[in-house]
N, C-alpha and C positions, 0 to 999 in steps of 0.2 A: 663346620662352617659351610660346605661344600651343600651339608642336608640343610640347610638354611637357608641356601640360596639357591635351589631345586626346589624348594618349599616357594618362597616366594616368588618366582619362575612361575610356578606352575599356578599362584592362587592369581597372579599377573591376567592368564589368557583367560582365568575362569570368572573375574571379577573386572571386567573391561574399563571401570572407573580405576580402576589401580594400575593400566595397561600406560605403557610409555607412548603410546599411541590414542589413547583418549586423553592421556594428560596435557596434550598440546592444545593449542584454540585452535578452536573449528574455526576455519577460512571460509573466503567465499566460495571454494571447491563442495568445502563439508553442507557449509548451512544451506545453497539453492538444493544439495541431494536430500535435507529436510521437507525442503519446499516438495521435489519429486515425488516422498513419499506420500505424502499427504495426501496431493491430491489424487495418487495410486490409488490409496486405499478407502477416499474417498466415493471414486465411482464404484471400486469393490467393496463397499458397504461395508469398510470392516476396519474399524480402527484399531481392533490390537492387532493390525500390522507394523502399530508406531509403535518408539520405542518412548514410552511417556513416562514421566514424573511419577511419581506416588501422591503429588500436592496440586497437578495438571489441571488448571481453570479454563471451562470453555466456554466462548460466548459466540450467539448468533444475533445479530440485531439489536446488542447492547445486552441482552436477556442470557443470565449464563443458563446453560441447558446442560445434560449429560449430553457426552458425547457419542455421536452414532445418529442422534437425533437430525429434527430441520433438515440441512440440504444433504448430511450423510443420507437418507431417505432416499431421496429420488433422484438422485446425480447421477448423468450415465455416460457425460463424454467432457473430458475440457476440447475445448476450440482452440484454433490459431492462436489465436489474440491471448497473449500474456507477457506480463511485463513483473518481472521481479525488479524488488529493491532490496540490499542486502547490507547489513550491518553490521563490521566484524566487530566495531566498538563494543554496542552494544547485546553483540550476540543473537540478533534481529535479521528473521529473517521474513520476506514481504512480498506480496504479488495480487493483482487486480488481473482477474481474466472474465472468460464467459465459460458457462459452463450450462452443456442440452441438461435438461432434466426429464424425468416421465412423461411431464405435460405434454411437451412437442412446443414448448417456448424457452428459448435461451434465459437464461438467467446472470445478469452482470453478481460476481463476489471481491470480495477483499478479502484477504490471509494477513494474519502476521501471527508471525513465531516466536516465540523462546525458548532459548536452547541452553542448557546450561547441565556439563560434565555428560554432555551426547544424551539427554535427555528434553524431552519436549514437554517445558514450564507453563504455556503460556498459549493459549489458542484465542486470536481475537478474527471472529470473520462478521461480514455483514453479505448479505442476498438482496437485490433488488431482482423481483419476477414479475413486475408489470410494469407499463408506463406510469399510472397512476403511482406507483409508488416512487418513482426513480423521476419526476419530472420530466427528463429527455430519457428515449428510449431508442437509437439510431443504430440499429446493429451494421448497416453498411459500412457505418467510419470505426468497426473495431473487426475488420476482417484478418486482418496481420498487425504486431507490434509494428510502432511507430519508427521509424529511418532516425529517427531527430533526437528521439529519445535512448536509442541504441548506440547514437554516437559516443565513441569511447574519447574523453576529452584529451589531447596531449596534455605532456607533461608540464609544457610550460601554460597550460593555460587552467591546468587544475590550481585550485585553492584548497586553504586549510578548512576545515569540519567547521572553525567556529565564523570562518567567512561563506562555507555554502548557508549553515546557519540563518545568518546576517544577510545576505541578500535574498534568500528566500520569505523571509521576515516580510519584506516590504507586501507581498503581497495580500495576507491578510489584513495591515494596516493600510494597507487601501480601500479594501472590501469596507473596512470599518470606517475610514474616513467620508467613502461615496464617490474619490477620486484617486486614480493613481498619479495623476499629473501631482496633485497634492504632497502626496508624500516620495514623492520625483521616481518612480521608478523605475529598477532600469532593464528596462526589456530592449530588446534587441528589437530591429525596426518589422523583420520577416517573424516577431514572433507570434505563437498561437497559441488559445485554448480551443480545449473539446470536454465534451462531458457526456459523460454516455453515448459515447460514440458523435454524439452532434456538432458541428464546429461552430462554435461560439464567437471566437475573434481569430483576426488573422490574414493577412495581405487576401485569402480565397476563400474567405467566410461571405458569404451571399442572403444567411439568415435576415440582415436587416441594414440600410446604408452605411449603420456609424458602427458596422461590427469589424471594419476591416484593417483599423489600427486597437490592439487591445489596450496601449497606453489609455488613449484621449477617448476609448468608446464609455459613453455616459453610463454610469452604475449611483445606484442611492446608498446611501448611508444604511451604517448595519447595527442598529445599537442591541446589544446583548450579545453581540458576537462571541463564542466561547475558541478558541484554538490550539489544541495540542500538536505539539512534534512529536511523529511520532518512530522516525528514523531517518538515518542518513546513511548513502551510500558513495561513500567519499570520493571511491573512484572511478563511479559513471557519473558523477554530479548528480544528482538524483537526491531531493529533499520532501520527504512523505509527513501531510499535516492533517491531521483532521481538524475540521472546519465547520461551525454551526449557527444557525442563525435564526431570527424567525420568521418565518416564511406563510402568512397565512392563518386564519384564524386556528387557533390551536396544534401547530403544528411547528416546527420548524426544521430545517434544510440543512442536511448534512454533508458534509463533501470530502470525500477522501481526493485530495489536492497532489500532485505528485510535479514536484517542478524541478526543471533541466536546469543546472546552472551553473556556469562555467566560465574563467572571464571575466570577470566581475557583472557576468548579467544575468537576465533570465530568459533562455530561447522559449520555452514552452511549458504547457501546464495542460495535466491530463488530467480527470476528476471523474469519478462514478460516486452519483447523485443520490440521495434517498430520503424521502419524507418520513420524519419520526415525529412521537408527540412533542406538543412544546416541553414542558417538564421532564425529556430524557436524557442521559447524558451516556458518553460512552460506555461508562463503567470499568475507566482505567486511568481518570484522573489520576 
């Protein structure tokens, strides 16, 4: 009995998915140190630093590629500016930063993870590297994460998954409708969007008169709107959507949407922007 369970013991620390300590869920301690890795070995050009699936799908730009490929290439510093979103439900973990690359031009990315039995499932990223690509291209308003967005919500003023859910909702169905008054939504009166760093609405938005309430600022109608959720982060309020539309002849506009919400409102919405063809989709319906 004794050899049996020195046997097991031992096949425990040799076989880490057997370990009492991989059998537990990765929190949000474990899945942001996913996040760490990544983009470690990211600028280190060298992905079997990760500890990856045998089944590991990766994609850049909706286009899955091997991995190593695209921004593993020429990535050579993350910046300030990052912002995780982390999802112990789903085992999701998420982050929008800037990242130098060879050129000598910053590049806005999106990560999101999958992690399952401490193995990395799921590689979903996207690269904007020019303005033409990314519509707004403002590197000044993404010099350090957001104050607004890092606020940690008390207790009393968090909500359930299926309420940040549900008031994050509203705002793609405004997009779609052409009005958020429309579909009454409920933003807070100081709240703001940015998008690629550029401030779009919001009590110090200056881009254009009617940008400085984002409720009542005039938006058109969005018909073909596609919108995935695509995490939740319960306990920073944090509801991540991708978002798409069409935007120009043969093309349309994507938006990884990241919105604060807490209180039953919505304080803010962060989005990095990107022109794909009309006919693309994420590739993770």
């Amino acid at each position: 009995m004794r050899k049996g369970l020195l046997a097991l013991t031992i096949l425990g620390f040799l076989l880490p998915g057997l370990s009492a300590k991989a059998a537990e869920t990765c929190d949000r301690t474990c899945l942001k140190g996913f996040i760490d890795q990544y983009l470690a070995a990211l600028v280190a050009h060298d992905p079997s630093k990760l500890p990856l699936a045998k089944t590991v799908r990766f994609t850049e730009n909706t286009h899955d590629m091997k991995l190593g490929d695209g921004l593993w290439k020429d990535a050579t510093k993350i910046e300030k500016f990052r912002q995780d979103i982390i999802d112990t439900t789903t085992h999701n973990a998420g982050s929008y930063f800037v990242v130098d690359t060879t050129s000598g031009m910053p590049a806005l990315a999106t990560l999101r993870l999958k992690v399952i039995d401490g193995k990395i499932t799921e590689i979903e990223t996207t690269v904007t590297r020019t303005p033409e690509e990314g519509f707004f291209f403002d590197l000044t308003g993404l010099e350090e994460p957001s104050p607004a967005m890092n606020y940690v919500p008390k207790p009393d003023e968090r909500m359930s998954r299926e309420d940040d859910i549900r008031i994050a909702s509203y705002y793609p169905r405004g997009l779609e409708a052409g009005s958020f008054v429309k579909v009454d939504a409920p933003f807070t009166e100081d709240a703001y969007r940015r998008e690629n760093g550029r401030l779009t609405a919001g009590p110090a938005c200056t881009w254009n008169p009617s940008c400085k309430n984002i409720k009542t600022q005039p938006s058109p109608t969005r018909p073909g709107l596609h919108d995935r959720l695509v995490m939740v982060d319960e306990q920073m309020g944090l509801v991540w959507h991708r978002i798409d539309w069409p935007r120009g002849a043969g093309h349309r506009l994507a938006a990884w949407e990241v919105f604060k919400v807490y209180g039953g409102k919505i304080h803010a919405v962060e989005a990095f922007l990107q022109r794909v063809p009309e006919d693309e989709k994420s590739g993770w319906e």
